[in-house]
C-alpha positions as semicolon CSV with decimal commas, in nm:
position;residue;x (nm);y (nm);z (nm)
1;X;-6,658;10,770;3,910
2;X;-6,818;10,679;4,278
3;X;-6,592;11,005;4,399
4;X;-6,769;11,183;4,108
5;X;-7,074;11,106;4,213
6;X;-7,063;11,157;4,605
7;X;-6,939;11,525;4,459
8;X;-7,248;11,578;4,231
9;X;-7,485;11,451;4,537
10;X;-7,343;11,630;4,766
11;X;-7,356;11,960;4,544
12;X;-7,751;11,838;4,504
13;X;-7,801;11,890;4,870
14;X;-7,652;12,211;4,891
15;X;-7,822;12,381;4,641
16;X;-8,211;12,228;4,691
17;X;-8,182;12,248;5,076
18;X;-7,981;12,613;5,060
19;X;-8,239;12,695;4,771
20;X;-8,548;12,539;5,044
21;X;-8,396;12,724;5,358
22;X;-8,403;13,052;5,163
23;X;-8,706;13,026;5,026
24;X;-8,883;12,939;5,375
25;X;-8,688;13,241;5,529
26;X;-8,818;13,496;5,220
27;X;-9,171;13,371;5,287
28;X;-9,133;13,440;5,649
29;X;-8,990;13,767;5,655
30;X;-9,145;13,947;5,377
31;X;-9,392;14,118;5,589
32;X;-9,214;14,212;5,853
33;X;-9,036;14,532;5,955
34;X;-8,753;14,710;5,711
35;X;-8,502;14,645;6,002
36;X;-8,588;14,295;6,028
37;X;-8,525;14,262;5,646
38;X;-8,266;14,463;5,665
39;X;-8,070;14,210;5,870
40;X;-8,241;13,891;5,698
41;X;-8,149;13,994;5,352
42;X;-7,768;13,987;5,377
43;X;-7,772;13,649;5,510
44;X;-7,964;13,497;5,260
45;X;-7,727;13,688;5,004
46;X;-7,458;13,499;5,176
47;X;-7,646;13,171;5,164
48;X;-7,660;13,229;4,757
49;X;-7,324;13,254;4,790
50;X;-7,153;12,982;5,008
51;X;-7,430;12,731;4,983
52;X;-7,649;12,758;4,639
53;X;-7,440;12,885;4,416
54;X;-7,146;12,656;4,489
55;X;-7,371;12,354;4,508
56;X;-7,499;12,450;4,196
57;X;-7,191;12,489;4,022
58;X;-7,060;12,182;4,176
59;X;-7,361;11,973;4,058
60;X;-7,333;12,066;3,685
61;X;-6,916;12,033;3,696
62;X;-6,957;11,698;3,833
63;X;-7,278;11,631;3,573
64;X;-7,034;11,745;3,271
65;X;-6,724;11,540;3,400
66;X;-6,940;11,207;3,462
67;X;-7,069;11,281;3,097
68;X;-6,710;11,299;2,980
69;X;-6,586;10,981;3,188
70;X;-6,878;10,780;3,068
71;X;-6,762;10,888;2,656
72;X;-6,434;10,775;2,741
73;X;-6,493;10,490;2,907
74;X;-6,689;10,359;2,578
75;X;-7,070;10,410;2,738
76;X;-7,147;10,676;2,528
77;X;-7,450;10,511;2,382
78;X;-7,568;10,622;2,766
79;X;-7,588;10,973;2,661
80;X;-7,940;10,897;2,441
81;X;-8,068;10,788;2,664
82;X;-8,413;10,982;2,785
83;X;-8,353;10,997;3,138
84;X;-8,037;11,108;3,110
85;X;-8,063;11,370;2,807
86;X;-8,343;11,533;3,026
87;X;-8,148;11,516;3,358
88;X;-7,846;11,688;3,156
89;X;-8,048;11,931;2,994
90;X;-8,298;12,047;3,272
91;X;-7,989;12,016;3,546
92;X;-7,739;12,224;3,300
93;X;-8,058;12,498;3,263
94;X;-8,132;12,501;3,608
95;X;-7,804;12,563;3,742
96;X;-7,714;12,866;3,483
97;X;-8,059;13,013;3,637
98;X;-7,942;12,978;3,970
99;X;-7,582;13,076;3,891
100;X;-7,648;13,373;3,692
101;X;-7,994;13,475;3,807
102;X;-8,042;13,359;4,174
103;X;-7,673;13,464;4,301
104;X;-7,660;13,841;4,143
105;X;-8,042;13,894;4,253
106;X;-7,994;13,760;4,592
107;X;-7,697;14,008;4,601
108;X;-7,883;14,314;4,484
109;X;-8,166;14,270;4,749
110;X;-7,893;14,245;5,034
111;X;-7,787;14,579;4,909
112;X;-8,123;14,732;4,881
113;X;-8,219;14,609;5,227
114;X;-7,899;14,710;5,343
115;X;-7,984;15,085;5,233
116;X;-8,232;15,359;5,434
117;X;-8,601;15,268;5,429
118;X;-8,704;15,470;5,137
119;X;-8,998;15,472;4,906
120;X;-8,733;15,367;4,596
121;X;-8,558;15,072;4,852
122;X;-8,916;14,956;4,929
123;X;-8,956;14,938;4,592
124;X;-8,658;14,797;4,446
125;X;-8,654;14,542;4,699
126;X;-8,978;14,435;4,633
127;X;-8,897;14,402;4,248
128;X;-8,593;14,220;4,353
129;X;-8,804;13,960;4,578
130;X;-9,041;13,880;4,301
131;X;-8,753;13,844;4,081
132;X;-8,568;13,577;4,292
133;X;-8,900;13,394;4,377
134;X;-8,943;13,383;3,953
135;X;-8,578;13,302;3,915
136;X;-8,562;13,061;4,214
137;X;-8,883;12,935;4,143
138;X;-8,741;12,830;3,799
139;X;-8,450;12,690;3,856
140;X;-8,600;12,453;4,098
141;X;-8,853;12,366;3,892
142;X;-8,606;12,243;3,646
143;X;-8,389;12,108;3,931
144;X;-8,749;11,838;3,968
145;X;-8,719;11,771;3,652
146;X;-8,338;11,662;3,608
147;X;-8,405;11,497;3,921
148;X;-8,770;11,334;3,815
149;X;-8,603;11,224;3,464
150;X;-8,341;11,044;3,569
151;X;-8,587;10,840;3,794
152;X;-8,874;10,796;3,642
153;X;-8,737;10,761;3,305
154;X;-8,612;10,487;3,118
């Protein structure tokens, strides 16, 4: 179980601080010129892709095996617990968001920044941005709550 959980806190860090970085970098780049973005965009594709999406997906594996392990191990009456029905639910939520939203949108940008400044690119990538701030914004969200409900709750 203790290897369990290193796994699921270390899949925690990836995906809030990879989530944090890329969300500081969006902010900071939005304005700026189509080469810049064009450069910027890619790489925060890629940090979707090695960093938040794996740390997502890592956090809930590790969430659903711990939930299995502590069933087996005759704790069950664990799962009704509040903090930890919330933490599964909002954590489970959050990382399907980031895994299914956050990853494919981060990927579509990339290649729309990647492409000839154009009134449609311009466009498309700025659908694309609000998009992964709603996405991102959400999942993270629910990310503070898993996290928030398992501390603050009983």
């Amino acid at each position: 179980m203790s290897v369990l959980r290193l796994l699921h806190f270390l899949g925690m860090a990836m995906w809030f601080g990879g989530a944090l970085a890329a969300m500081i970098i969006v902010v900071n780049v939005r304005q700026k010129e189509w080469t810049v973005r064009a450069v910027v965009y890619p790489l925060l594709a890629k940090v979707h892709v090695v960093v938040v999406g794996p740390g997502a997906l890592l956090t809930v594996l590790t969430g659903l095996l711990m939930m299995g392990v502590l069933v087996t191990g005759g704790m069950g009456e664990m799962m009704g617990r509040p903090s930890i029905i919330v933490m599964q639910t909002a954590g489970i939520v959050a990382g399907l968001i980031a895994l299914l939203g956050g990853m494919p949108t981060a990927q579509a940008a990339a290649r729309a920044a990647s492409q000839d400044e154009t009134p449609d690119n311009v466009s498309l990538l700025a659908r694309l941005g609000k998009r992964q701030a709603m996405v991102s914004s959400t999942a993270g969200v629910l990310y503070l709550v898993a996290l928030g409900g398992v501390v603050l709750l009983p």
